[in-house]
Every structure is written in structure tokens, then in C-alpha cells.
C-alpha positions as CSV (number, residue, x, y, z in Angstrom):
1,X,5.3,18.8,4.4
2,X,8.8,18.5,3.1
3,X,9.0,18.0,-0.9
4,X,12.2,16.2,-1.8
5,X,13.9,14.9,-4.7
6,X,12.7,10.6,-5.7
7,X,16.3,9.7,-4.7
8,X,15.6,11.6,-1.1
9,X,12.6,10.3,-0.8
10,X,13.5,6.9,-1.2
11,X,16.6,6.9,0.8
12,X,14.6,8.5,3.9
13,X,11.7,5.9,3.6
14,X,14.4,2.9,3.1
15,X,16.2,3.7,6.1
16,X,13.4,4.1,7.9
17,X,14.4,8.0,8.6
18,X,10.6,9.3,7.6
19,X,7.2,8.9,6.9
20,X,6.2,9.7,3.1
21,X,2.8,10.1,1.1
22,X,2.6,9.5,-2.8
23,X,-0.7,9.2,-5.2
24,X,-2.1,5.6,-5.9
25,X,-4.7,4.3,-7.8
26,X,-7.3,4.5,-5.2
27,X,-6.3,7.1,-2.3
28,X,-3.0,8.7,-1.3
29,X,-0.9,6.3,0.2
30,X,0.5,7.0,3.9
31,X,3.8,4.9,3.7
32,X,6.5,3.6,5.9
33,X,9.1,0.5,5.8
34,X,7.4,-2.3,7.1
35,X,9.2,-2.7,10.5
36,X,8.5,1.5,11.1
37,X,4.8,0.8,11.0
38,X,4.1,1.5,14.7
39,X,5.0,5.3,13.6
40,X,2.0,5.4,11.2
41,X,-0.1,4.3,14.0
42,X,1.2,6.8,16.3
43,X,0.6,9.4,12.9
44,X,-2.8,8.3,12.6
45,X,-4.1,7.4,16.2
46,X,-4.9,4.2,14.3
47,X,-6.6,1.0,16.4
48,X,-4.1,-2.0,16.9
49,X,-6.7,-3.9,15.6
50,X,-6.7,-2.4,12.1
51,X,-3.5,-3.9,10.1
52,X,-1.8,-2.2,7.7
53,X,-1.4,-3.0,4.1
54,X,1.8,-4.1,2.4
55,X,2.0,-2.5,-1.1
56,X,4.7,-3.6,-3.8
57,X,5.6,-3.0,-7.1
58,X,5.3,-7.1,-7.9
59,X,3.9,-10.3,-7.1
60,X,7.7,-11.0,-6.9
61,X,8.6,-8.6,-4.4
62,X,5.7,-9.4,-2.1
63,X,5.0,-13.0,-2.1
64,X,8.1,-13.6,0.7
65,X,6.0,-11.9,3.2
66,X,3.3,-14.6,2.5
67,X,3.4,-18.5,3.1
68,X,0.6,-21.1,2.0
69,X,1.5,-24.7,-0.2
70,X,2.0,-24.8,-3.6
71,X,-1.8,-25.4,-4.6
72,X,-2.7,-22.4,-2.5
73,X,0.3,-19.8,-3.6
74,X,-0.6,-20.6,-7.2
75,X,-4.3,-20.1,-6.7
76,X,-3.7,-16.3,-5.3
77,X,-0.7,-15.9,-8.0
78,X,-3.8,-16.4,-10.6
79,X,-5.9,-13.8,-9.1
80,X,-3.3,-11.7,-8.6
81,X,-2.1,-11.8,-12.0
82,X,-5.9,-11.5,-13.5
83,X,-6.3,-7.9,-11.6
84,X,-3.0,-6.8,-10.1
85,X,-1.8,-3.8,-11.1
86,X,-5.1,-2.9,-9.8
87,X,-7.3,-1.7,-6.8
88,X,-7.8,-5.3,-5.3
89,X,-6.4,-6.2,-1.7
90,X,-5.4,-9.7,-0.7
91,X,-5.2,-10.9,3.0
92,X,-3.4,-14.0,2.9
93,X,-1.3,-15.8,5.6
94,X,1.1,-14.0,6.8
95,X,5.1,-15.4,6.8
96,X,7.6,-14.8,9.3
97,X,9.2,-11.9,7.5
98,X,5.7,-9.4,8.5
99,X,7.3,-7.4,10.9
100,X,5.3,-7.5,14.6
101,X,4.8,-3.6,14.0
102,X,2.7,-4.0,10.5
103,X,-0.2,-6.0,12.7
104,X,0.0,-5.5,16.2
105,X,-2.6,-8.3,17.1
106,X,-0.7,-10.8,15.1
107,X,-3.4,-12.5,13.0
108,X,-1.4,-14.4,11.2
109,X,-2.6,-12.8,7.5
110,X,-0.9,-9.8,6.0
111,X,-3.2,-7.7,3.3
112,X,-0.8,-7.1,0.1
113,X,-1.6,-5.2,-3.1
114,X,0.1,-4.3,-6.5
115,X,-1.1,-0.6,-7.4
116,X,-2.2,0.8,-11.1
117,X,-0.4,3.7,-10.4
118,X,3.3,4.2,-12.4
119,X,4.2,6.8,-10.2
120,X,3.9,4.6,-7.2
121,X,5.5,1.4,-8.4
122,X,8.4,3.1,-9.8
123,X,9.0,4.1,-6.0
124,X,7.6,0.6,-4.5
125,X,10.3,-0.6,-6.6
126,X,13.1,1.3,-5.4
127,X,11.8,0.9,-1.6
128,X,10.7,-2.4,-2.1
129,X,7.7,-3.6,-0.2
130,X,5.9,-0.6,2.0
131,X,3.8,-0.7,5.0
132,X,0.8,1.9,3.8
133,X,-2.6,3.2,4.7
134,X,-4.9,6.0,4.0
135,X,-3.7,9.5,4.6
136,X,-6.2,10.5,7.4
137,X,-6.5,10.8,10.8
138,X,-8.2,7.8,12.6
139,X,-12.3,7.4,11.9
140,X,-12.2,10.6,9.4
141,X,-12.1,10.6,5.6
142,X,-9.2,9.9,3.9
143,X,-7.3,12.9,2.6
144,X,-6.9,13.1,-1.9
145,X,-5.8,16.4,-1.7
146,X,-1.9,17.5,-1.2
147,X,-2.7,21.0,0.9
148,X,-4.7,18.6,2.9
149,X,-2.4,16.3,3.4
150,X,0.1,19.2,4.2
151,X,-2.0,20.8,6.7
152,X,-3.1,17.6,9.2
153,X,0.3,15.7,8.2
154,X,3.5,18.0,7.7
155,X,6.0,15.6,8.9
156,X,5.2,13.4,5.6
157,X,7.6,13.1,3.0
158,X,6.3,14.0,-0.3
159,X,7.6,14.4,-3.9
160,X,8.6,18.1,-5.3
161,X,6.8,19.4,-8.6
162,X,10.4,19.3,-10.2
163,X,10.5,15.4,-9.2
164,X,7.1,15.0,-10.6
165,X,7.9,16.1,-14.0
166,X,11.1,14.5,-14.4
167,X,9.4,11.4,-13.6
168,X,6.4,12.1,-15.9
169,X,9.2,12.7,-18.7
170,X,10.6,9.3,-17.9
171,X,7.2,7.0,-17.1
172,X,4.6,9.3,-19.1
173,X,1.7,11.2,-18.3
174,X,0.2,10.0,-15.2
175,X,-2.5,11.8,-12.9
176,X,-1.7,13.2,-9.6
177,X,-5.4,12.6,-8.7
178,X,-6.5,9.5,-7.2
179,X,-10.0,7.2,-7.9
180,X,-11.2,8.3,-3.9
181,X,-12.6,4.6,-3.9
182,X,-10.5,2.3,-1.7
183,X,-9.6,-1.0,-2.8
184,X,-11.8,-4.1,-2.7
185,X,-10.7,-6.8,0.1
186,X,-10.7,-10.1,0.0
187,X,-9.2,-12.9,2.6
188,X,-8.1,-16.8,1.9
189,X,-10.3,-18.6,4.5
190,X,-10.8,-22.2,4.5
191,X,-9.4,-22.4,1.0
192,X,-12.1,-20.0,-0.4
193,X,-12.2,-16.2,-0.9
194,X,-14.4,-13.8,1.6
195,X,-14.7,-10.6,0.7
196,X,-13.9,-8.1,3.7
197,X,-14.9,-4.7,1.8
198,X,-16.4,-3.9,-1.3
199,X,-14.8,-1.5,-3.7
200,X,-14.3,-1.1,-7.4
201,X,-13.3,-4.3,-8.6
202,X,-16.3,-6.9,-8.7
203,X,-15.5,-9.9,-6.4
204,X,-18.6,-11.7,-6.8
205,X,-17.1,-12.3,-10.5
206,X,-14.3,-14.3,-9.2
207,X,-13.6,-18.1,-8.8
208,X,-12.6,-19.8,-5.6
């Protein structure tokens, strides 16, 4: 697994040159530009029929890849703002800008998420919008450990130790180490929330 500089790392993940891996909130994100998400597919011997997530730094920066009226778009801009940064997922409708390769099935929704990580966002923000999952092969646990994640997945692109301190000097003290839980789910259906998985942020709390 190649460690690289933040600038490399970006750049290469931008261009859509590599695959990369960075720490979240939750588990370690497998990440690609959204229109390169086929090659995390192909990485993970991942079912067409499981879509990928589209993580961002901001509401901002992710809403273009959604597309729902003015009632609805405020609605999830409130829900969003109530637990985003934060391990919550949204599956929304999806807007002409969610490349084919994201969702091979082409449902129609797109699953987008904020994360409370610093570390990630300052990338997300830099890369803009990425298409992630879990780092793990298809039906096995996902990886939290970076030997790990070197061992099954050394093409991935990850951050050096020296970029990780120089960004720890400029965000503060953040931990490399994840939450293992994934993020709760939740999909807009018939103008009402459905929760999709359960994880650690408590969805039965929340107002349609």
C-alpha cells in the first residue's frame, strides 16, 4: 500500500489515477471519484446491487448529486444539519450528476453522508464529493486496521505518518482509530423516513 503525501493523495484520487483508504468516523473508508466507482467494485468483488456511498465534506458539496422540491430538500437539509458531521447515511433521490458507475442498477437514490472525522473532511474537501465503502473484501468484515488493509488491499492509496502529523499539527489531535460501527441508514420514501440499517445514531428519535 503506497503512503503518499495529502497533496499526492488528493491529486491521484481527483484524477481518478488511484484508489485510496483514509480513517472515518465509523470504518475506514475505501474511496474513489464518483465516476471510477466500477474499480471499487472490481477491488471488492462487490454485488451491482449494493450502491456505493457518496461522502462529502458539506451539505453544500453534496446536495447537487440529489434532487427533490423545495419542501422535500429542506426537510433532509434539517436532519442533516441536526446530526451531520456524524455517522448517519441518507438515501435520497438521486440527480443526474450520480455517475452510472456509483449504482449500477440505477435506482434512482444515491446514499450521502457528512463524516465526524477532521482528517477525512479536510480531504473530502480537497477531492470533493467521493464514491466510498468499507475496506473489505465482498461478504467479510470490514477491515479497521492499516496492516490489514495493507495486506488484502496494496494498490490503495493511503496517507504517510509524516502527512499524518503535519495534518494533526494543523486540524488537532484526531484518532487514527475508527468507531467499527457503520453508519445508520435511512431512505426518503413516500415523503417519510425508513430506516434501512440500524447503527449508532437512534432513528426512531427522529421526525418525519
Amino acid at each position: 500500500m503506497p503512503s503518499v503525501s495529502l497533496s499526492d493523495l488528493v491529486e491521484q484520487v481527483r484524477t481518478g489515477m488511484a484508489l485510496a483508504s483514509f480513517p472515518t468516523d465509523t470504518v475506514p473508508a475505501l474511496a474513489a471519484r464518483p465516476d471510477q466507482g466500477d474499480r471499487i467494485y472490481a477491488a471488492k468483488a462487490r454485488s451491482a446491487d449494493k450502491p456505493l456511498i457518496l461522502m462529502g465534506a458539506s451539505w453544500d458539496d453534496l446536495q447537487p448529486y440529489i434532487h427533490g422540491d423545495d419542501a422535500a430538500v429542506t426537510t433532509w437539509q434539517r436532519l442533516a444539519a441536526r446530526y451531520w458531521p456524524g455517522a448517519l447515511t441518507l438515501v435520497l433521490p438521486a440527480s443526474e450528476q450520480v455517475p452510472m458507475a456509483m449504482n449500477p442498477l440505477q435506482t434512482g437514490t444515491v446514499g450521502i453522508r457528512v463524516p465526524a472525522h477532521p482528517l477525512a473532511r479536510h480531504l473530502l474537501a480537497q477531492t470533493g464529493p467521493l464514491a466510498t465503502t468499507s475496506v473489505n473484501r465482498s461478504g467479510q468484515p470490514a477491515l479497521e486496521e492499516m496492516t490489514a488493509i495493507a495486506t488484502q488491499f496494496p494498490e490503495l492509496l493511503i496517507l504517510s505518518a509524516a502527512a499524518i502529523a503535519a495534518l494533526k499539527a494543523t486540524l488537532g489531535e484526531f484518532s487514527m482509530q475508527a468507531s467499527g460501527v457503520p453508519s445508520t441508514v435511512i431512505a426518503w420514501r413516500e415523503s417519510r423516513w425508513e430506516v434501512l440499517r440500524q447503527g449508532s445514531v437512534q432513528v426512531e428519535k427522529m421526525e418525519n
